[in-house]
N, C-alpha and C positions, 0 to 999 in steps of 0.2 A: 628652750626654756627661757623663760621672761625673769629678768634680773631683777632683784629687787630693788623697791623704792627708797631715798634715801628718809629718815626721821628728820624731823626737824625739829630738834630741841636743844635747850639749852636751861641754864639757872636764871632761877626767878619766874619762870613761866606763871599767870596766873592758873592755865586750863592747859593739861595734855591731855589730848583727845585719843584713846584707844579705838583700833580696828579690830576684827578679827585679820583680814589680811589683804592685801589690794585685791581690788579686781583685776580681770585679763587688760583692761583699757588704763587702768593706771601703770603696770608695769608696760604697757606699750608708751606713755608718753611721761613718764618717773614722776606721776604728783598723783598727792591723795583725791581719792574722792572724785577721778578723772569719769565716772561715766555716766553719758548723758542723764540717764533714767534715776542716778542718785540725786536726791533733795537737801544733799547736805549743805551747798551755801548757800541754797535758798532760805533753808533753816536759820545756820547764823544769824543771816541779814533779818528776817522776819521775828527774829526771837527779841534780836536788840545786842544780840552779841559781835556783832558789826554795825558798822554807819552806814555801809552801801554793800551790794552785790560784789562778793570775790566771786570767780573765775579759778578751778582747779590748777592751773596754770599762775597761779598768783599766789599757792600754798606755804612758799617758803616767807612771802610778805606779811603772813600771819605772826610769825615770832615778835615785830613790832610791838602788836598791841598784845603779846604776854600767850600767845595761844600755840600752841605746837605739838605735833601728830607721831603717831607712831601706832603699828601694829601687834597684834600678839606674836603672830607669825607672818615673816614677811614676803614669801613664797607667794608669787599672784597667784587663784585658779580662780573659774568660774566659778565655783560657790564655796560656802565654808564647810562645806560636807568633804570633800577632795582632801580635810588636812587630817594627818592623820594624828594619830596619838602620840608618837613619838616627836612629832613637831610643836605640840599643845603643850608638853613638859618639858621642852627647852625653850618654849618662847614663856611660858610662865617665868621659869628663872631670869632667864635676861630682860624680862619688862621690871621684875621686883627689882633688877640690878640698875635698872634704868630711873626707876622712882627714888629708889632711895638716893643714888649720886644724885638725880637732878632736881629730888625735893618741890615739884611743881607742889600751888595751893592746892588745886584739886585735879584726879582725874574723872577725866570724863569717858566711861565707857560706853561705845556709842552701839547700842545692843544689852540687852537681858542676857543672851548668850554670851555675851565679851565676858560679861563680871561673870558670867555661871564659868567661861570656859578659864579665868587670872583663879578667880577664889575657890569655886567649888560652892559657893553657896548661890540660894534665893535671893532674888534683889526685887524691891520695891523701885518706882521711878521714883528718880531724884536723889536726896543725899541719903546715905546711907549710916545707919547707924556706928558703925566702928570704923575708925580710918586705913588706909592701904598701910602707911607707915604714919609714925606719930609725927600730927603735922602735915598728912595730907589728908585731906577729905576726898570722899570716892561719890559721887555722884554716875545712877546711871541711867541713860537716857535712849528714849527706841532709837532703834536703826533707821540710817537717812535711804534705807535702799528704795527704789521704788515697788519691790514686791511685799512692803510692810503694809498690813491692811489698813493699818489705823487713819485716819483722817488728820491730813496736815498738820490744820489748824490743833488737832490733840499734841501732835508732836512738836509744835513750835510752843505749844504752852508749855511743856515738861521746861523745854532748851529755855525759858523764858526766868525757870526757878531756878535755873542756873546763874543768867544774868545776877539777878536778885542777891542770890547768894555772893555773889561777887562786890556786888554795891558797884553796876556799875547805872551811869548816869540814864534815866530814862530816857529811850528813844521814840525818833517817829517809827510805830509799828507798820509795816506792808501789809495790807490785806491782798 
């Protein structure tokens, strides 16, 4: 069994970004977002919520600029069907226990399912109308996986009104 990954958060964060849970390649090498096939820091970079290309191996260097990770459930499997039920109600608890100590501006649930599997409700992309805790805004955006249909460019514009929402300075965008 593959140990899990460590979170990397802290206070003041602008963005925590929820998973539902590593993959098999991130528990093989302890950082988020480790597998090849995922688009997740091509997204950042492309969105404008980076200056240049991170590197899954450079995940803890994101606390810097305010950004920091964490899953619902931190058990790697190959997909998020493997988690069971009784893992989905203790990582709900301890992510609520997580927001509220660490107060990030927003989180970012990076999946429809993350926020269906934290809240229980429908989510719209992007911010969502009632906050996680008062004081944090919930933003949710598709998954970076590569087996999401949607087209990139759809998914780096959601991650784009995120920026926005953040105010943060306009980038050069990557095509």
């Amino acid at each position: 069994m593959l140990a899990a990954i460590p979170d990397h958060i802290q206070q003041g964060l602008k963005v925590l970004f929820v998973g539902f849970n590593p993959s098999l390649r991130s528990g093989e090498t302890g950082h988020h977002y480790a597998n090849p096939r995922n688009r997740f820091w091509t997204i950042l970079y492309r969105s404008g919520l980076t200056d240049r290309l991170y590197h899954a191996d450079e995940d803890q260097d994101l606390i810097a600029l305010g950004y920091g990770f964490t899953n619902i459930v931190s058990r790697p499997t190959r997909t998020a069907a493997e988690i069971s039920t009784e893992e989905y109600a203790a990582g709900r608890i301890n992510l609520l226990r997580k927001i509220t100590l660490y107060r990030p501006q927003v989180v970012c649930f990076v999946g429809k399912g993350v926020y269906h599997a934290f809240s229980g409700k429908d989510a719209v992309w992007g911010y969502q109308s009632e906050p996680i805790v008062e004081g944090t805004a919930a933003f949710v955006a598709p998954s970076s996986s590569g087996l999401v249909r949607m087209k990139l460019e759809e998914i780096v514009d959601i991650y784009r009104q995120l920026a926005v929402g953040l105010a943060l300075p306009k980038r050069h965008q990557q095509q």
